[in-house]
C-alpha positions in Angstrom: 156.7 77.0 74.2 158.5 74.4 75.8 157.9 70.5 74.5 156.7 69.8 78.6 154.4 73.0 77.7 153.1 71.6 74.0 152.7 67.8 75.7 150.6 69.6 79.0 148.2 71.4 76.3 147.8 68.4 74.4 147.1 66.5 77.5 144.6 69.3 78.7 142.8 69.7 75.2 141.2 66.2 75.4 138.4 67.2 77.4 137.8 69.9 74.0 138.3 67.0 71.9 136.0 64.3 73.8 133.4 67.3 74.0 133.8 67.9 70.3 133.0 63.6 69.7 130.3 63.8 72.4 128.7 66.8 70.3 129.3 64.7 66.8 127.4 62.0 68.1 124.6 63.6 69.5 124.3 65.5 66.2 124.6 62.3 65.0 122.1 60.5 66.4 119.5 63.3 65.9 120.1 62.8 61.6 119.2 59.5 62.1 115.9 60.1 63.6 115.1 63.0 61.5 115.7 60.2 58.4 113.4 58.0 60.1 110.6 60.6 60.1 111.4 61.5 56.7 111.3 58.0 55.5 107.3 58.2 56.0 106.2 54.7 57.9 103.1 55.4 58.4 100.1 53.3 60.6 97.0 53.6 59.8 94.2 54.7 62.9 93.5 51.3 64.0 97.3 50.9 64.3 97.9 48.5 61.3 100.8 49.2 58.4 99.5 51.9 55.2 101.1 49.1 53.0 100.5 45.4 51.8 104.0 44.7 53.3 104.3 44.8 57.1 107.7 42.7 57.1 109.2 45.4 55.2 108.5 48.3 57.1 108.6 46.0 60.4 112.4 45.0 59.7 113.0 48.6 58.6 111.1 50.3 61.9 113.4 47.3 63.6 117.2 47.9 62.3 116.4 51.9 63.3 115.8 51.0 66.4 118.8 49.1 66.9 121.2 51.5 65.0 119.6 54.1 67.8 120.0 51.8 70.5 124.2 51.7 68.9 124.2 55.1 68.4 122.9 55.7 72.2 124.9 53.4 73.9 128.0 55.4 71.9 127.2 58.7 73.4 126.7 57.2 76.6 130.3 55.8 76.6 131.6 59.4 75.3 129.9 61.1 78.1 131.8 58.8 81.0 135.0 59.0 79.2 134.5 63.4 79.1 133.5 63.1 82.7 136.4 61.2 83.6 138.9 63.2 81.4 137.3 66.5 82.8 137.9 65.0 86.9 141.2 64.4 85.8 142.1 68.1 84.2 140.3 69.3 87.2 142.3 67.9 90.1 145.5 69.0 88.2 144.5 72.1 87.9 143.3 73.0 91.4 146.3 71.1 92.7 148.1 74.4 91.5 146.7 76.4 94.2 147.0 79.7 92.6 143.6 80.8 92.2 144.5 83.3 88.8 146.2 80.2 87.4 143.3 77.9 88.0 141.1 80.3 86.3 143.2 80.8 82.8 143.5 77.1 82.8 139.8 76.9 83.4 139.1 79.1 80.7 141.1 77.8 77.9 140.5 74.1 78.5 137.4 73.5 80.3 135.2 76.5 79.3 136.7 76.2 75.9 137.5 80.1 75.3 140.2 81.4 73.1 142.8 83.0 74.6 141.5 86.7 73.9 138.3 85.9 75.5 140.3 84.3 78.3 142.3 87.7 78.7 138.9 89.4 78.7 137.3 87.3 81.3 140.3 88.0 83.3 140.6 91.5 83.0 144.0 91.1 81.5 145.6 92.1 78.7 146.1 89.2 76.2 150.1 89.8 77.0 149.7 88.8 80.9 147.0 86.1 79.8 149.5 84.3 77.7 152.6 85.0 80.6 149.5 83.9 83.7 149.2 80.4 80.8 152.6 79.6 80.4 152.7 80.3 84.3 150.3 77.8 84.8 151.1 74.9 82.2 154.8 75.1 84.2 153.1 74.8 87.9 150.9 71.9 86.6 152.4 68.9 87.8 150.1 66.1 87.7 149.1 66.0 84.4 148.8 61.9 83.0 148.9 60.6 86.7 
């Protein structure tokens, strides 16, 4: 491959990478609740603290909350930046106008599938897969405009 070629992949795999961060932090985020359920605050039936010290468990209940809010507030970031970086990947690659170039470029960097599965999906052999990608990564053009 070509150093134009590697920098278009590189360019085009940051949708996989901002997918992969968007799945870490969700992952993320559920840990942290699952700790909070495991920690055991529990409230009596008439809605008052099991223990003698409500400030404890209060400030506790409280900096949860806000690492949640943090944690939230990350993955909503993440998710404008994919959606962005997946608008941008997609106009490049429809501006190629071949429709069996779109699709191996689809494949590989949007639907995330290795380039056997890609050949599969295709009904090609991984042989023409690779030539129909190395087709494609020379007629896209407007990669990092």
């Amino acid at each position: 491959m070509t150093d134009e070629q590697l920098e278009k992949i590189a360019w085009l795999n940051r949708a996989t990478h901002a997918h992969m961060k968007l799945k870490a932090l969700n992952a993320y985020k559920e840990n942290r609740l699952q700790d909070l359920a495991c920690k055991g605050i529990d409230y009596e039936n008439d809605g008052s603290f099991s223990c003698s010290n409500e400030n404890v468990y209060e400030k506790e209940l409280s900096e949860y909350c806000d690492e949640i809010k943090n944690i939230e507030k990350k993955i909503d970031n993440q998710r404008k930046k994919l959606n962005k970086i997946e608008t941008e990947i997609n106009e490049a690659i429809y501006a190629i106008g071949d429709d069996r170039l779109e699709s191996v470029l689809i494949f590989r960097h949007l639907a995330e599938m290795r380039a056997k599965s890609t050949a599969n999906e295709i009904n090609y052999s991984e042989r023409n897969a690779s030539r129909l990608y190395s087709e494609a990564l020379e007629k896209l053009s407007c990669f990092g405009a």
